[in-house]
C-alpha positions as a Markdown table, in Angstrom:
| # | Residue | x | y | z |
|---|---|---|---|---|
| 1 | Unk | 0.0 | 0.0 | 0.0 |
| 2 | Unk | 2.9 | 2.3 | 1.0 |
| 3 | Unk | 4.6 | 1.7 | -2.5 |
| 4 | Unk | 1.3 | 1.8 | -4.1 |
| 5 | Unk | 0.6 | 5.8 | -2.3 |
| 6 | Unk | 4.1 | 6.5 | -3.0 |
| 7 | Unk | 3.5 | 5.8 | -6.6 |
| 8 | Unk | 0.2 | 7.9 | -7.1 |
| 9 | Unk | 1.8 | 10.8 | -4.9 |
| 10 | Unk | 4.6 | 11.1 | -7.7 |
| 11 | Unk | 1.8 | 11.1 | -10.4 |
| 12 | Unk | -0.3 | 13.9 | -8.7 |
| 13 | Unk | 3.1 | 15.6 | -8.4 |
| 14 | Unk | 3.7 | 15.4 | -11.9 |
| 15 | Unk | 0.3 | 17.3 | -12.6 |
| 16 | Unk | 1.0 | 20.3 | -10.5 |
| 17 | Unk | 4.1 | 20.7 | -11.8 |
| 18 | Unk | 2.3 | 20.8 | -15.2 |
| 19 | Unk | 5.2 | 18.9 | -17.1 |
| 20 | Unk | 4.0 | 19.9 | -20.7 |
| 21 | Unk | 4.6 | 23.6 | -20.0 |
| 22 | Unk | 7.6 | 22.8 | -17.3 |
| 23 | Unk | 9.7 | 21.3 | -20.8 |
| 24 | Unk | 8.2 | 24.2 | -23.1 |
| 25 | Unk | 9.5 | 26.8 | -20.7 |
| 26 | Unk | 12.6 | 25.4 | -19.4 |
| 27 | Unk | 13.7 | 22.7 | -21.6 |
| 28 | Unk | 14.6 | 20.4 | -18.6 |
| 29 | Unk | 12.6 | 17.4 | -17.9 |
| 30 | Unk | 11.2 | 16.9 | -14.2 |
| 31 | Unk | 14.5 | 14.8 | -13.1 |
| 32 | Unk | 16.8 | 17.9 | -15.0 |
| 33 | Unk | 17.5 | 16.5 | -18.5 |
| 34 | Unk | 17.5 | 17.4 | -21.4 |
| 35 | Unk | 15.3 | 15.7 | -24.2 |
| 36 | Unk | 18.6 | 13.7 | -25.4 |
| 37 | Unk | 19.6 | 13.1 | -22.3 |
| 38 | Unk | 20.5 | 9.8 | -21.0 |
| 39 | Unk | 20.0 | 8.4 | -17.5 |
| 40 | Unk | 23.1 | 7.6 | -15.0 |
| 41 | Unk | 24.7 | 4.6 | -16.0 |
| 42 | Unk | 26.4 | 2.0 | -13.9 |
| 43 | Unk | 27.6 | -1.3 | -15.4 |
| 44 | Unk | 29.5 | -4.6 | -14.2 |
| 45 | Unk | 30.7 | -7.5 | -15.7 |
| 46 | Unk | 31.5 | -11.1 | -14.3 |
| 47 | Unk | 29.5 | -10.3 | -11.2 |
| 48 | Unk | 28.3 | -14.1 | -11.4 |
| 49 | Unk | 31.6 | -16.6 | -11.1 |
| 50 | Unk | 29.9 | -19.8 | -12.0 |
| 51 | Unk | 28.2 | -17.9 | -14.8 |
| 52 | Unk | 29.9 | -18.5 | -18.5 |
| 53 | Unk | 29.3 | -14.1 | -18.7 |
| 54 | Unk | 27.3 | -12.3 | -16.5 |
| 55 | Unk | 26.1 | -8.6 | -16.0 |
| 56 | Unk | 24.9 | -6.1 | -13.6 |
| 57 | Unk | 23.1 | -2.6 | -15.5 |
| 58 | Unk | 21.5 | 0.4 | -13.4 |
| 59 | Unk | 19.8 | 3.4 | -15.6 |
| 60 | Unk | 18.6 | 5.6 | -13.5 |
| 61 | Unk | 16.3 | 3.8 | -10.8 |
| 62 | Unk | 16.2 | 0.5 | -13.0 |
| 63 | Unk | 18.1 | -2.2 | -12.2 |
| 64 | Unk | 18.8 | -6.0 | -12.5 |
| 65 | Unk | 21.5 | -8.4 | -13.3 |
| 66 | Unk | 21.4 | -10.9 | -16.1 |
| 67 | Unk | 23.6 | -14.5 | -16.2 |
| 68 | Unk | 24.4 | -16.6 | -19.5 |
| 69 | Unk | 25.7 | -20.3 | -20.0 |
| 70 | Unk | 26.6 | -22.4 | -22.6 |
| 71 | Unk | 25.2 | -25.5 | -20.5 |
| 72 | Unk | 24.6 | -28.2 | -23.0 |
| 73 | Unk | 25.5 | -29.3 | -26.8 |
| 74 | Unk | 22.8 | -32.0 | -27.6 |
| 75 | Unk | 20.2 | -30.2 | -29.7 |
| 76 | Unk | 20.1 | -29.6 | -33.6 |
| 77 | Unk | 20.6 | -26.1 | -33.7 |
| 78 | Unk | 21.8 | -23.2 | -31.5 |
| 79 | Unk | 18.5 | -22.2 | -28.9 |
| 80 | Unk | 18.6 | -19.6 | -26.6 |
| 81 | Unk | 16.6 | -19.9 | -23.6 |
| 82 | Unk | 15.6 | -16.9 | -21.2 |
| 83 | Unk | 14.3 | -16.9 | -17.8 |
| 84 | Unk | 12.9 | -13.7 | -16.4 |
| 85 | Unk | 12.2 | -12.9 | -12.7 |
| 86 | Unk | 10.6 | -9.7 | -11.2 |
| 87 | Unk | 11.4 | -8.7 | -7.8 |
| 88 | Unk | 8.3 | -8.2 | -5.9 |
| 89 | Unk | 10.0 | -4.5 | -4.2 |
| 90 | Unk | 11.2 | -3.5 | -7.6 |
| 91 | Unk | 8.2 | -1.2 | -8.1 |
| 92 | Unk | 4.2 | -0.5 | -7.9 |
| 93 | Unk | 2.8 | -2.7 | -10.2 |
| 94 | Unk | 4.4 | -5.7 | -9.4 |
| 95 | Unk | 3.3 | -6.3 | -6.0 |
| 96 | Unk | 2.4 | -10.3 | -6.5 |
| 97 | Unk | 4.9 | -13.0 | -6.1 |
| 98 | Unk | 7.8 | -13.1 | -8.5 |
| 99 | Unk | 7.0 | -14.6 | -12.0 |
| 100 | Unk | 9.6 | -17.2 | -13.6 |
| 101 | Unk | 9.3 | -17.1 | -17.1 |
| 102 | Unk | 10.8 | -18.8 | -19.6 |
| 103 | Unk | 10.8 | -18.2 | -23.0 |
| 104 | Unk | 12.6 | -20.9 | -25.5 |
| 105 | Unk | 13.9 | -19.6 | -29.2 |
| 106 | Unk | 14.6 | -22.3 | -31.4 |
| 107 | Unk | 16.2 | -21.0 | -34.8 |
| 108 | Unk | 14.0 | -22.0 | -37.7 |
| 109 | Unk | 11.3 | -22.8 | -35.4 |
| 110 | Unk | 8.6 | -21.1 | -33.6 |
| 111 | Unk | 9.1 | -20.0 | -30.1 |
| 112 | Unk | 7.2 | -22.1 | -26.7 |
| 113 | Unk | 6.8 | -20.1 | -23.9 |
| 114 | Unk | 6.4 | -22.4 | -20.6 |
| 115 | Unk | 5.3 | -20.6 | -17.4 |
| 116 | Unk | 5.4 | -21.4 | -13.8 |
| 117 | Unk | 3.0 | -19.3 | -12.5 |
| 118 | Unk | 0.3 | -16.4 | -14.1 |
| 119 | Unk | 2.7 | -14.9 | -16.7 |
| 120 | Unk | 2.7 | -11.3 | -17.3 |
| 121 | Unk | 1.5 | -10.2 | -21.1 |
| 122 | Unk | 3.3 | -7.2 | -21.1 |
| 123 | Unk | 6.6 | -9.2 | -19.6 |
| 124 | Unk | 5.8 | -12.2 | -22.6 |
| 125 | Unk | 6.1 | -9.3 | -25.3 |
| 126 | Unk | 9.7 | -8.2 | -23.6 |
| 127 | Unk | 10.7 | -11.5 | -24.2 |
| 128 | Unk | 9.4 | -12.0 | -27.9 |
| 129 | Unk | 10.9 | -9.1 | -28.4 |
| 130 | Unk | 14.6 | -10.2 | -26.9 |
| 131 | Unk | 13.8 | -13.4 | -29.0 |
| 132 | Unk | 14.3 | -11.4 | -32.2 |
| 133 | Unk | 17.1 | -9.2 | -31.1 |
| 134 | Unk | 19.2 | -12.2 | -30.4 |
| 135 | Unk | 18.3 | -14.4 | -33.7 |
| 136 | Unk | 19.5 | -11.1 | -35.2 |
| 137 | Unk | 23.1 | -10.8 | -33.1 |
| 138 | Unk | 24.5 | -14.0 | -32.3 |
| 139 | Unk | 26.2 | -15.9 | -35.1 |
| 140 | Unk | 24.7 | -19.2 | -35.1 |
| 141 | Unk | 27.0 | -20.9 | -37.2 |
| 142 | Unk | 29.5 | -20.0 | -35.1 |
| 143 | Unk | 27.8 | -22.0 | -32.1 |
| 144 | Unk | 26.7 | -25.7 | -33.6 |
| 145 | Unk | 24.5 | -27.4 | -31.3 |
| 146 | Unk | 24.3 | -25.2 | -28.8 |
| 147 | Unk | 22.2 | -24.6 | -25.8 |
| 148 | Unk | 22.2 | -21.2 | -23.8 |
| 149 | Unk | 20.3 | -20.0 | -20.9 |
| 150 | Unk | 19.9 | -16.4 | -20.2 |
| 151 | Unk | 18.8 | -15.8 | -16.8 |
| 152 | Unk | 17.5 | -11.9 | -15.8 |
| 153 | Unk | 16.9 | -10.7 | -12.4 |
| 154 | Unk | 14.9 | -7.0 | -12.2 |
| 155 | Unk | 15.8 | -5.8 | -8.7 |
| 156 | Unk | 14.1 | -2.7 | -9.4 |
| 157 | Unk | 11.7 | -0.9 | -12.1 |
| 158 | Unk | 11.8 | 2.8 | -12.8 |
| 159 | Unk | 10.9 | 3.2 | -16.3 |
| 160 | Unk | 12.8 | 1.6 | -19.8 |
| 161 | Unk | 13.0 | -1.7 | -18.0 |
| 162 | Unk | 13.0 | -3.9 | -21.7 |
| 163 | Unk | 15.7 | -1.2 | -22.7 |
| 164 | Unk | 17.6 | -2.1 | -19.4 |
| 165 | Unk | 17.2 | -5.4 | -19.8 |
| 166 | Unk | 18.6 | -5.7 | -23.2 |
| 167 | Unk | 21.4 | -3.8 | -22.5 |
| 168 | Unk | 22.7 | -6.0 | -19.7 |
| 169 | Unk | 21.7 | -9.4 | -21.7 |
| 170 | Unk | 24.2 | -7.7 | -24.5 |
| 171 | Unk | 27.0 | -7.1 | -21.5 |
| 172 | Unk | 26.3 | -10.8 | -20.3 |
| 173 | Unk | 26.5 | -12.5 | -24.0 |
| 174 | Unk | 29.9 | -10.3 | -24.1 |
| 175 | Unk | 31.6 | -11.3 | -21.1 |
| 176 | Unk | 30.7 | -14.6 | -21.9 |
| 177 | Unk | 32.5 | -14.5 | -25.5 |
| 178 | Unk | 29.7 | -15.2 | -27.4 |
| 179 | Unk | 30.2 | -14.3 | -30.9 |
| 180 | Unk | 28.0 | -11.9 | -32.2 |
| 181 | Unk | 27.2 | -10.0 | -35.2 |
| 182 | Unk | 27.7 | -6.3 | -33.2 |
| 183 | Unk | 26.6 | -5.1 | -29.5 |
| 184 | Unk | 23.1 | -4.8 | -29.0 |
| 185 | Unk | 22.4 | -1.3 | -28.0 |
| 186 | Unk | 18.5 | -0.3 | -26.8 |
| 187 | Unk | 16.9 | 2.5 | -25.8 |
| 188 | Unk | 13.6 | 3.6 | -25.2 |
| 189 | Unk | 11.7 | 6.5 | -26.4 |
| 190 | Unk | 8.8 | 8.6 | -25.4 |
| 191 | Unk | 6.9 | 11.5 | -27.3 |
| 192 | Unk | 5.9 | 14.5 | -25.4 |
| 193 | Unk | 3.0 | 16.5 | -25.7 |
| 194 | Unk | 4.0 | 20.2 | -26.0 |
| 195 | Unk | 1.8 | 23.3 | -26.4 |
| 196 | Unk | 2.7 | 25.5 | -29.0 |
| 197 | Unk | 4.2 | 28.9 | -28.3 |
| 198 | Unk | 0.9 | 30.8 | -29.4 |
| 199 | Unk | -1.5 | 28.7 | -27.0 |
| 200 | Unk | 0.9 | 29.5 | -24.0 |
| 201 | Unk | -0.1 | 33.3 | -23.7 |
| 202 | Unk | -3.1 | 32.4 | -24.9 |
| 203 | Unk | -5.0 | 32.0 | -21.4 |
| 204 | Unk | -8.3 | 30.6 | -20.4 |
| 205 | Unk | -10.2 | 32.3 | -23.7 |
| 206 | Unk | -7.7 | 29.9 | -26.2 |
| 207 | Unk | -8.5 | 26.9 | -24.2 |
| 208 | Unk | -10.0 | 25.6 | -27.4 |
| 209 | Unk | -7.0 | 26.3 | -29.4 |
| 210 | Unk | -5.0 | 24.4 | -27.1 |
| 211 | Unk | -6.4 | 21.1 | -28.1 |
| 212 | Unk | -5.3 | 21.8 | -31.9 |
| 213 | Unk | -2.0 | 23.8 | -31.5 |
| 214 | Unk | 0.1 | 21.1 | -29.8 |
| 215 | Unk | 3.7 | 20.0 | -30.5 |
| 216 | Unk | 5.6 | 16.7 | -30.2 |
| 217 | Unk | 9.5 | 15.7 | -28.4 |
| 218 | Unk | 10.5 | 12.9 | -28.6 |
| 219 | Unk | 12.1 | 12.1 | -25.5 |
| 220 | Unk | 15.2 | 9.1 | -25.0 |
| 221 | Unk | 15.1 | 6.7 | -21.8 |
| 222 | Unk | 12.0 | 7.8 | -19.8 |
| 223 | Unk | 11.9 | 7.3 | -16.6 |
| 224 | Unk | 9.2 | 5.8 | -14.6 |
| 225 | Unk | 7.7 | 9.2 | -13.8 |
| 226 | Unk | 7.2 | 10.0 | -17.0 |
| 227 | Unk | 5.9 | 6.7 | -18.5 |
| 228 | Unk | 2.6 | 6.5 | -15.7 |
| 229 | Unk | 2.6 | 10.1 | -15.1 |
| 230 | Unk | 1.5 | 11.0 | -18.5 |
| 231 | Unk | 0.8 | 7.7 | -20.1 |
| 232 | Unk | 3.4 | 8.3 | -23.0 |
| 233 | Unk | 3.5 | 6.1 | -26.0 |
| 234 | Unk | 6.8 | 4.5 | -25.3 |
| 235 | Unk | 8.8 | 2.9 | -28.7 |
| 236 | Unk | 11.9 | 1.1 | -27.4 |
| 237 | Unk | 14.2 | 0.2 | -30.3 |
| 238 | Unk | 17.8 | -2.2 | -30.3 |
| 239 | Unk | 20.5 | -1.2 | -32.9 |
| 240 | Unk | 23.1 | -3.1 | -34.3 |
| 241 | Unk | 25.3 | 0.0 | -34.9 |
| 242 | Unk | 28.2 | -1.2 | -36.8 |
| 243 | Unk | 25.6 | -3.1 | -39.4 |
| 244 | Unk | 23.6 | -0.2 | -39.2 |
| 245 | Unk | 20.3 | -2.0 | -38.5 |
| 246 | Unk | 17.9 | -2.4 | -36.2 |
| 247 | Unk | 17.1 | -5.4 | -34.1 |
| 248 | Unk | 13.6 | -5.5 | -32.9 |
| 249 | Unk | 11.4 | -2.4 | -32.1 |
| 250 | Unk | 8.4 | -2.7 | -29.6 |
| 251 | Unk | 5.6 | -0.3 | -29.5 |
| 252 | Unk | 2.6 | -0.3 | -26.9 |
| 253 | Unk | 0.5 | 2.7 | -28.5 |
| 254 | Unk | -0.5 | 4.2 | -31.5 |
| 255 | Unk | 1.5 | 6.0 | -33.5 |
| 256 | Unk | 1.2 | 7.9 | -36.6 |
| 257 | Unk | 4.2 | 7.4 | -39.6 |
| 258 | Unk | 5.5 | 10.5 | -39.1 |
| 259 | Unk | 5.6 | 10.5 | -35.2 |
| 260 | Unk | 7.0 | 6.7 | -35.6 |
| 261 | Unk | 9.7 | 8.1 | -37.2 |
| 262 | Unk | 10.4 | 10.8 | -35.5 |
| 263 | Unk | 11.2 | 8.8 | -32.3 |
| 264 | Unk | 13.0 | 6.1 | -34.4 |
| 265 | Unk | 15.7 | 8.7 | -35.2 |
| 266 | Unk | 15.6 | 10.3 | -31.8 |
| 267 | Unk | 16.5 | 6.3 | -30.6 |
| 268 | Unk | 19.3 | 5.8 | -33.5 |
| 269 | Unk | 21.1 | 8.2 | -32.3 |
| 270 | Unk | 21.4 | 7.8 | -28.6 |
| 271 | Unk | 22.5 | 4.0 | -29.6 |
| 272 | Unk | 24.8 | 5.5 | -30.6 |
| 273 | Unk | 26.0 | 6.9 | -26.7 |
| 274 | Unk | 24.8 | 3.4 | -25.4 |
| 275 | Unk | 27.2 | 1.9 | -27.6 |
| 276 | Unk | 30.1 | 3.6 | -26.3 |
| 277 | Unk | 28.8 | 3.3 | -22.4 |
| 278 | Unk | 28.8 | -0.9 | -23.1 |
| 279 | Unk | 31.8 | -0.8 | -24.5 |
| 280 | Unk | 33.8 | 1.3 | -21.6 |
| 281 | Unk | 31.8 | -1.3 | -19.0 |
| 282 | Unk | 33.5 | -4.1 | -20.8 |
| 283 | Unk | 36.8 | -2.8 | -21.0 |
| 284 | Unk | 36.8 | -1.8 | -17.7 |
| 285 | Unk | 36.7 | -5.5 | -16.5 |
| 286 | Unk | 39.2 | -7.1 | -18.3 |
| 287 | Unk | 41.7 | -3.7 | -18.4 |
């Protein structure tokens, strides 16, 4: 209940502020960022020893560690299989037990999902959507008959958590010298509602106005506050920035084509940043 309070207190707070107007004015967001700013970042790698690679990721107030191994060799072809467990404290909305999922990804097959208790929808999507990303990255030739288990851990949920997720599954796969085709590199993306400068002086007589006159920012790695707060359409995209492609993208609104785009090229080039923040987590470690 105290969490639950907690949660609608920083929603009410968001109102007063009035956040639209708060970024027109100011251009800060509510935590002091810029639009193309990116949380703090704070990495590990080899945090697990009987792990074959292993990570720990914090952005911002989201954080969890991930595990891979390369534990068997008797299938066919390379599968990848992911468990995912939500800590019960790690926010609001997930105040039941922890759900175990596990997702399997066969290449050339379709994917089983097998659950141990009530599985999440929105949590099943986050792992279709890994499922793609990593058919896309890890060179399967490379790996005959292999078998890997991903195991994630969220320890705590404040906003971009498939972004976060992603991320620290890339760092994992990496310290466990996985080949791949490049570094996975996600990030998520919300679009701000913005009044225009005319309906800002317009007062209580352009109230009308103000419905039409509106503007759109597309802002990178959104926080909790900002996701529930306002109910943004979040589009979380993974790049593959050497190959210059993307990897999966998941989106839980509608979205026009132009708006879709305009986030998609807000998220390419923050990759961009992430790519160089994985890559200084990893040499770090082993320098």
């Amino acid at each position: 209940m105290m969490a639950e309070r907690a949660a609608r207190k920083g929603i009410w707070s968001l109102k007063r502020v009035n956040w639209p107007f708060h970024l027109r004015r100011i251009g800060l967001r509510l935590d002091g960022r810029s639009a193309e700013d990116l949380r703090r970042w704070d990495g590990l790698v080899g945090v697990v020893s009987t792990a074959d690679g292993s990570a720990y990721l914090s952005q911002g107030q989201t954080k969890g560690a991930t595990e891979s191994s390369k534990s068997s060799y008797l299938k066919p072809k390379v599968s990848v299989n992911i468990s995912w467990n939500t800590a019960t404290f790690s926010d609001a909305e997930q105040r039941s037990r922890p759900r175990l999922l596990n997702h399997l990804v066969k290449e050339g097959s379709s994917a089983r999902f097998q659950a141990k208790s009530a599985p999440d929808r929105r949590i099943i999507s986050f792992i279709s959507a890994i499922k793609d990303c990593l058919e896309n990255a890890i060179i399967a030739s490379a790996l005959p008959n292999a078998h890997i288990d991903v195991h994630v851990n969220v320890l705590s949920s404040d906003g971009s958590v498939l972004s976060c997720v992603t991320n620290a599954i890339s760092l994992a796969l990496m310290d466990a010298g996985l080949p791949m085709l490049d570094v996975i590199c996600a990030v998520s993306v919300g679009l701000a509602t913005l009044p225009s400068a005319s309906t800002m002086t317009a007062g209580k007589a352009g109230q009308a106005q103000q419905l039409l006159a509106r503007e759109y920012l597309p802002i990178v790695d959104i926080s909790g506050q900002e996701e529930l707060g306002y109910m943004l359409p979040v589009l979380t995209c993974a790049f593959l920035p050497r190959k210059n492609e993307m990897a999966f993208c998941h989106l839980e609104s509608r979205i026009s084509l132009s708006e879709l785009a305009q986030m998609t090229q807000a998220a390419e080039k923050a990759a961009s940043e992430i790519q160089i923040r994985l890559k200084e987590i990893v040499i770090k470690r082993y320098s």
